[in-house]
C-alpha positions as CSV (number, residue, x, y, z in Angstrom):
1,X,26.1,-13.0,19.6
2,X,24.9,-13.5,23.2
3,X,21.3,-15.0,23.0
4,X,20.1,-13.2,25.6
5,X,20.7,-10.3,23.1
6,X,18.6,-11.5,20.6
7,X,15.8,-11.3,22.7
8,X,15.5,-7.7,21.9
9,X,15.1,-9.0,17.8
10,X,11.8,-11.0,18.6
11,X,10.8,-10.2,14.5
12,X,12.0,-12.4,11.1
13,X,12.2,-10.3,7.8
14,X,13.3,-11.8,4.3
15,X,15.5,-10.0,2.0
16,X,16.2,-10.5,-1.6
17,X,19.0,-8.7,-2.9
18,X,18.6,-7.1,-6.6
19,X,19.6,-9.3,-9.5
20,X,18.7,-7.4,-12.4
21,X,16.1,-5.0,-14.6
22,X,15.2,-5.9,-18.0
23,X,14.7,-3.8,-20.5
24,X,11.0,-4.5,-19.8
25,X,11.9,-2.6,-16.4
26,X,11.1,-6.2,-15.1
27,X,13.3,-6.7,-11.7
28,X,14.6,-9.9,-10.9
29,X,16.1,-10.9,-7.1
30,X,18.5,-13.7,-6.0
31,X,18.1,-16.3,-3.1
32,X,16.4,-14.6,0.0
33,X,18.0,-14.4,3.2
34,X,16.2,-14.5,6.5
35,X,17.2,-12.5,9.6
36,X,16.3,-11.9,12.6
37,X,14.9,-8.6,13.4
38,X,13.6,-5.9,15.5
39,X,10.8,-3.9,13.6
40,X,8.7,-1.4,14.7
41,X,6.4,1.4,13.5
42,X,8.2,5.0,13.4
43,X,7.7,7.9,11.3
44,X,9.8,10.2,10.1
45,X,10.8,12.5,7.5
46,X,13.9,13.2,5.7
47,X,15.0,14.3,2.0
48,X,16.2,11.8,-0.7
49,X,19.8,12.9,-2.6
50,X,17.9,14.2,-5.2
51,X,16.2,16.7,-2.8
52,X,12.8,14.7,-2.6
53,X,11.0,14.8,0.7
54,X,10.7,10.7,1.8
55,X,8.0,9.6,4.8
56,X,9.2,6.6,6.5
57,X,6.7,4.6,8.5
58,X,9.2,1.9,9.6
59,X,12.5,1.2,11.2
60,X,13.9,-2.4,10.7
61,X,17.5,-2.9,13.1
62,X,19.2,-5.7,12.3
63,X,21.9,-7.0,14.9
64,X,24.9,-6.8,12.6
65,X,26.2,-5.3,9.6
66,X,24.6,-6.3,6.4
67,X,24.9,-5.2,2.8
68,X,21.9,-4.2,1.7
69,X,21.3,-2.1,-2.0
70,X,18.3,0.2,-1.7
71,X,16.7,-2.2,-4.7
72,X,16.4,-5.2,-2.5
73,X,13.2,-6.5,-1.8
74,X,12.0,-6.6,2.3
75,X,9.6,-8.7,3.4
76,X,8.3,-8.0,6.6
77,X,6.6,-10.0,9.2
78,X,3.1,-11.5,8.6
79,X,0.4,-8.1,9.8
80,X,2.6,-5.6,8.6
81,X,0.9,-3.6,5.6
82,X,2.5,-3.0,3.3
83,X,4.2,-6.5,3.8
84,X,7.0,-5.6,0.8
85,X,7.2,-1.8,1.4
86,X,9.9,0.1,-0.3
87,X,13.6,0.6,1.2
88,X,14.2,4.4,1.6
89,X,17.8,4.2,3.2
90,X,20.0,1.9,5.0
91,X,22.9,2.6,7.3
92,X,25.0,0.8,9.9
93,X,24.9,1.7,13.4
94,X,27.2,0.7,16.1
95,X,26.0,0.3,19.7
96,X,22.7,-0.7,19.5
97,X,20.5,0.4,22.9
98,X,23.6,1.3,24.9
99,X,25.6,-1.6,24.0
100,X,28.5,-2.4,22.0
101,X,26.9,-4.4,18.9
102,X,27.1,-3.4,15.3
103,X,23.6,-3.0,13.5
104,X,22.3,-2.2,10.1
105,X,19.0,0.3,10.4
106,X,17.0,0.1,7.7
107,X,14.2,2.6,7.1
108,X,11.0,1.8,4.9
């Protein structure tokens, strides 16, 4: 990616994919990976699949696809509270801001 891009993703946020749940309903996560990030404070409403009205209070774009599960743990920057809020959906987006670069939008 251009560097000059990654201007617009001034933000670093850690996530650790799901591992497991013990029977304890203990969860468990791998090896974090850092990426860069643009985060900012949006909120919105939409309804879960299970018909569940969800608040979100934070959009996280990351410049280029990413697999991330719903269970994964986000950590965002350092002044953000809650610093490890929950992942309410995830989607890719192509052509971030007008331009021609796959993204992953995660909501929180």
């Amino acid at each position: 990616m251009d560097t000059a891009l990654l201007e617009l993703f001034p933000d670093t946020i850690t996530i650790e994919p799901f591992s497991s749940m013990s029977s304890s309903q203990a969860v468990t996560y791998g090896t974090a990976v850092t990426y860069q990030a643009q985060v900012t404070s949006e909120w919105s409403k939409s309804i879960s699949g299970s018909g569940r009205e969800l608040s979100a209070s934070v959009r996280v774009i990351i410049p280029d696809r990413v697999l991330i599960d719903p269970r994964d743990r986000v950590t965002l920057p350092s002044g953000w509270v809650p610093n490890q809020p929950p992942i309410l959906s995830v989607r890719p987006v192509g052509g971030v801001v007008g331009m021609a670069m796959d993204s992953t939008e995660i909501t929180l």
